[in-house]
N, C-alpha and C positions, 0 to 999 in steps of 0.2 A: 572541469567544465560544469560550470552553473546553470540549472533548469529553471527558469519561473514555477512559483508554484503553480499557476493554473495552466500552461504547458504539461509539469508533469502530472497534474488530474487528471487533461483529459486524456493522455499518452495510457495511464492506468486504465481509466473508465474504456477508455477503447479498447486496448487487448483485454481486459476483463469482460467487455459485451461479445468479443469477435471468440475469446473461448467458450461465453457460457451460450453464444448461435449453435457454435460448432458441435457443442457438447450435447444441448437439447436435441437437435439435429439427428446427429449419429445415433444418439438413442432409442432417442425414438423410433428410426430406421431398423435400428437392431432388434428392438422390440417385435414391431409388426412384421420383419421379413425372418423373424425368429434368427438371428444371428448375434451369436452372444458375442463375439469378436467386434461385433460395432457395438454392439452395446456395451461391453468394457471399456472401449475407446472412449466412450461418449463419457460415461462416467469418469473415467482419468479427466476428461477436457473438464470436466464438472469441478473436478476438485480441484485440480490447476484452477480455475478461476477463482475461488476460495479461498485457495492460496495465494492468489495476486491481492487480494481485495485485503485479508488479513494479515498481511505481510506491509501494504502499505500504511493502513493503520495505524500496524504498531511501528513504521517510521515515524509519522503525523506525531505520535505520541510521545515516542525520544526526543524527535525534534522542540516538541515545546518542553519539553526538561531539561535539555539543554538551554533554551532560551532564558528560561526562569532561574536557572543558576547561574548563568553569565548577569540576571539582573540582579542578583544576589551579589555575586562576587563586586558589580561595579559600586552595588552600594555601599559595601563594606570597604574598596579602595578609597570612595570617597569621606567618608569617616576617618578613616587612617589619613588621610591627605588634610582635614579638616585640625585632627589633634596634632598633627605635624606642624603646623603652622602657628600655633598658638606659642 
């Protein structure tokens, strides 16, 4: 099953905001109510969001090297199709 790319942006940007809400949030919370227990939390939700954002990225980034090598590849079938013909 095929995502649009800008579906899955904003699918990313949105659990990316709704963790780094959560994460500021609980921190914060743990901070001022002095409870490291939320404020641990808050920090995992911190870096879970970090990990969403960096993780997609370096999809973003495979995906156009795969792109670029599939335009690779068609140019060089085309050339070979070209001296084939001669």
């Amino acid at each position: 099953m095929a995502v649009s790319p800008s579906a899955g942006r904003v699918l990313v940007l949105g659990a990316a905001a709704l963790l780094l809400l959560d994460g500021v949030a609980l921190l914060g919370l743990g901070i001022w109510g002095r409870r490291p227990g939320l404020a641990l939390t808050g920090g995992a939700l911190l870096a879970g969001a970090w990990v969403v954002l960096w993780s997609w990225q370096r999809q973003r980034r495979r995906l156009e090297e795969i792109a670029a090598a599939r335009r690779d590849l068609r140019a060089d079938t085309e050339a070979l199709r070209r001296l084939t013909r001669r």
